[in-house]
C-alpha positions as CSV (number, residue, x, y, z in Angstrom):
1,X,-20.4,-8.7,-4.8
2,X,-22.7,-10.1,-2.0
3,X,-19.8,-11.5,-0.1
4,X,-17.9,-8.2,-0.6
5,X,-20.6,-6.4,1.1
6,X,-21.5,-8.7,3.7
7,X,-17.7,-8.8,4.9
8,X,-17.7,-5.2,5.1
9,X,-20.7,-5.0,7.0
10,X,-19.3,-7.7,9.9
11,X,-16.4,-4.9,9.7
12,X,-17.7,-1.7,10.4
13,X,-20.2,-3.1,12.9
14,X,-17.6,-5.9,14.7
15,X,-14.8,-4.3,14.8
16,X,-16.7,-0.7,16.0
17,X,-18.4,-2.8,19.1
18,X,-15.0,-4.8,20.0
19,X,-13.0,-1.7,20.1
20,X,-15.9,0.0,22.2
21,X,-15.5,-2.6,24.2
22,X,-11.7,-3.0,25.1
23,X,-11.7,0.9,25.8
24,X,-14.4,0.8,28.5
25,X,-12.6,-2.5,29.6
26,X,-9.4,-0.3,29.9
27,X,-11.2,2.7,31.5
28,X,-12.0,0.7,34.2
29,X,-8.9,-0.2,35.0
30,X,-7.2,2.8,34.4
31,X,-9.6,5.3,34.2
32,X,-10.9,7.5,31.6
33,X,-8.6,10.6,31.4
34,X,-6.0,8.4,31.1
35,X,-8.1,6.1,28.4
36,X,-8.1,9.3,26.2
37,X,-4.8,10.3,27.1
38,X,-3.6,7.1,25.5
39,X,-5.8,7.5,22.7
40,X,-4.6,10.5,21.8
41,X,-1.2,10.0,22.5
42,X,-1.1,6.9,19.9
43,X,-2.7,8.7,17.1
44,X,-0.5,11.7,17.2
45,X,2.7,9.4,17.1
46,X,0.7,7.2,14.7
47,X,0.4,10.1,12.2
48,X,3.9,11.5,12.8
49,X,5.1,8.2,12.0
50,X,3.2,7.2,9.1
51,X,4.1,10.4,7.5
52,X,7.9,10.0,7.8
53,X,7.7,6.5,6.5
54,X,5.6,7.7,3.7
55,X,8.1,10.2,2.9
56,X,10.6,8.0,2.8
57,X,8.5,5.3,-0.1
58,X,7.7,8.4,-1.9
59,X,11.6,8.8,-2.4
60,X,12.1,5.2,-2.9
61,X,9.1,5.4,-5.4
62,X,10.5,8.8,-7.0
63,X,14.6,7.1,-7.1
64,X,13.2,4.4,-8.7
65,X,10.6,5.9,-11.5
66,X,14.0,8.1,-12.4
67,X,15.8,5.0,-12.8
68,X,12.9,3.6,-15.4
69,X,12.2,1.2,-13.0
70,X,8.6,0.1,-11.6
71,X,8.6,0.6,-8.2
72,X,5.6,-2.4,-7.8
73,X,6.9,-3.2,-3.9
74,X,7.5,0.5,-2.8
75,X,3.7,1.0,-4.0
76,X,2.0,-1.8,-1.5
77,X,4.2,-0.5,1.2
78,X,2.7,2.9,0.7
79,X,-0.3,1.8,0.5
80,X,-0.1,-0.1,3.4
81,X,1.1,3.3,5.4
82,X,-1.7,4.6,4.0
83,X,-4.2,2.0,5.5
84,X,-1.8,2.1,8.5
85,X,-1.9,5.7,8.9
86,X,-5.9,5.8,8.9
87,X,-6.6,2.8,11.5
88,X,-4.5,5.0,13.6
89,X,-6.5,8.2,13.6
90,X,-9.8,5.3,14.6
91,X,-9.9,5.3,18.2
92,X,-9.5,1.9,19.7
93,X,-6.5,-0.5,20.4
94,X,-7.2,-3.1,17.9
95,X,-6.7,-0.6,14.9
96,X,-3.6,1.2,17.1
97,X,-2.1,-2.2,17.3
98,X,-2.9,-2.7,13.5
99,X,-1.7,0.5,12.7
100,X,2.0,0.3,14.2
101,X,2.0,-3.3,12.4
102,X,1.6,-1.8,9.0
103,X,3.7,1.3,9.5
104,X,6.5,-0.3,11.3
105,X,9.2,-0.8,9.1
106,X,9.8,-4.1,11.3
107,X,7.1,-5.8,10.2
108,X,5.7,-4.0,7.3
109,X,7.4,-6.3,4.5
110,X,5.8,-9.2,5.9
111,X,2.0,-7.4,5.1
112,X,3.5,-5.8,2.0
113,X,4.2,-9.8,0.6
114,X,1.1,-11.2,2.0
115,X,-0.7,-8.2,0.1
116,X,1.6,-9.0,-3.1
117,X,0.3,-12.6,-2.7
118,X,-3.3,-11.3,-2.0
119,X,-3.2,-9.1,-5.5
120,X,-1.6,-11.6,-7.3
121,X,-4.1,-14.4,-6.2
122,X,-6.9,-12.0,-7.5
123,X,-5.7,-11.2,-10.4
124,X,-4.8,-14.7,-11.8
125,X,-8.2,-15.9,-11.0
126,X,-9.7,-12.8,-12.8
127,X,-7.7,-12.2,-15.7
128,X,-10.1,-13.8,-18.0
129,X,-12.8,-12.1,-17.0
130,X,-12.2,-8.9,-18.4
131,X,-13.3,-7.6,-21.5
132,X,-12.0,-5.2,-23.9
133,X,-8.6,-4.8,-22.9
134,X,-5.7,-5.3,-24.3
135,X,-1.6,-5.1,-23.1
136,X,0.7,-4.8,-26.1
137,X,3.5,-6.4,-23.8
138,X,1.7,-9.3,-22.7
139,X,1.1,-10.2,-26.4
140,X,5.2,-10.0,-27.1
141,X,5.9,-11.3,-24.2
142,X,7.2,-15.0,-25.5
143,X,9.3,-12.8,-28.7
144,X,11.8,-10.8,-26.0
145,X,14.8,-11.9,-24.0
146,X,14.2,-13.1,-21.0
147,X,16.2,-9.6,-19.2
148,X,15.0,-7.4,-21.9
149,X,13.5,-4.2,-20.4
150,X,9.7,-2.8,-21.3
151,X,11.2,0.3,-22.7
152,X,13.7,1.1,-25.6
153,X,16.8,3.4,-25.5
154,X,17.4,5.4,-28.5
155,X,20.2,7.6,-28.9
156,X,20.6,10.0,-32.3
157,X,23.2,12.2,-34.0
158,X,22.3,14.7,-36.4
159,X,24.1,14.5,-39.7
160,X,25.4,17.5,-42.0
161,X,23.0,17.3,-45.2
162,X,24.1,18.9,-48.6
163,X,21.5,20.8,-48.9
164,X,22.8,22.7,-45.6
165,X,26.4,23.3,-47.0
């Protein structure tokens, strides 16, 4: 928990005075309206961007959810819009250039499996470490076919009784 809160600390206070930093460095050789021109210029696209791809993993998310599908993939990529779609609206280049990299659909698989890998990393090394759950499927998991879906398909037909005739 230490660590955790140590790391975000080095963030919010390095990455604020870097990004301060860059932008006076720009300023100067540019100069400032043009500094906040291109500030605002890349959060405006940053936000118009990030909400069309998000539209677009919602419908992925929605297609596959109808299909009975778990959309596991489509999830980290919006959630990486959603990170990218923030660092955008935080003046400063570093965050811009983070930004696009997350919302691009370029280069947005490459984060989305190095968060997969992240996630997974987690929570194999904390899976025992939990207490009072439990996951009906996980106990099963070694009874079912290899293919065989987490969800069952019934289909009925009602039958003519005596009693109704």
């Amino acid at each position: 928990m230490i660590k955790i809160f140590i790391r975000l600390l080095l963030i919010f206070t390095i990455v604020p005075i870097v990004e301060l930093a860059l932008l006076i460095e720009i300023g100067s050789y540019i100069g400032i309206l043009p500094t906040v021109f291109l500030v605002a210029i890349t959060g405006i696209v940053g936000v118009t961007l990030a909400r069309n791809q998000g539209l677009i993993v919602v419908t992925k998310i929605r297609n596959k959810l109808s299909r009975g599908e778990i959309p596991t993939s489509d999830l980290i990529e919006g959630l990486l819009i959603l990170v990218g779609g923030v660092t955008l609206l935080t003046p400063g280049v570093l965050t811009d250039i983070t930004g696009f990299l997350l919302i691009i659909p370029f280069t947005r698989p490459l984060f989305a499996k190095l968060a997969s890998n992240i996630f997974k990393k987690y929570v194999d090394q904390n899976q025992f470490k939990t207490t009072g759950s439990f996951n009906f499927n996980d106990k099963y998991k070694d009874e079912r076919e290899p293919n065989q879906k987490d969800y069952v398909d019934i289909e009925y037909e009602e039958e003519d009784t005596e009693d109704e005739k």
